[in-house]
N, C-alpha and C positions, 0 to 999 in steps of 0.2 A: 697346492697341498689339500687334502680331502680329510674333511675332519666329520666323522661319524659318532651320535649322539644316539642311545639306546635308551627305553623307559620301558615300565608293564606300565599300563593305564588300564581303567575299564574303560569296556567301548563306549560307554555315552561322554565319556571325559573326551577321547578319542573325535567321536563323530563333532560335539560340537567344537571343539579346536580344528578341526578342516571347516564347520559353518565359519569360523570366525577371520580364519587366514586363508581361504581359500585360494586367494593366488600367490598363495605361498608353497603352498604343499604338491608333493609332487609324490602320486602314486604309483609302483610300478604296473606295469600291465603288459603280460604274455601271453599272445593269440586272444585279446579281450577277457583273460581272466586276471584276475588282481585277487583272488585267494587260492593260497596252493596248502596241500598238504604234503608237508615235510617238516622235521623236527629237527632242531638245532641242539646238539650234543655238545656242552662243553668238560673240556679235558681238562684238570689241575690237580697241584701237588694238596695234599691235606691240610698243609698254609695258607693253601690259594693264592699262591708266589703270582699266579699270573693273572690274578684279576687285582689283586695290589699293584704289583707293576704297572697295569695300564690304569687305574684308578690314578695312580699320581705321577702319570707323564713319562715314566719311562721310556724312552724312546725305542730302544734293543729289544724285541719282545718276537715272539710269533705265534701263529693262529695255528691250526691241527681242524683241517673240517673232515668229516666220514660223508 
């Protein structure tokens, strides 16, 4: 089962938590780049049914990526 864990950091919070777990962490990297520019749009009702739902385990949910 794959369980994905999402934060904003600032990047010096960032950099030094890879100094500290480094063989922990695993960066992607495509064609040797590890920064892309694209933006992540997310979709919800004006309740935010679907960031509630996944906040507290819902299981039945789905994602909508552009």
């Amino acid at each position: 089962m794959r369980h994905d864990r999402k934060y904003v950091l600032p990047a010096a919070v960032v950099s030094a938590a890879i100094q500290t777990r480094r063989n922990d962490v695993c960066v992607l990297d495509i064609g040797s780049k590890q920064a892309f520019a694209y933006e992540s749009v997310y979709f919800d009702t004006p309740a935010f049914d679907s960031y509630r739902s996944s906040a507290h385990g819902r299981r039945r949910r789905f994602k909508v990526r552009t």
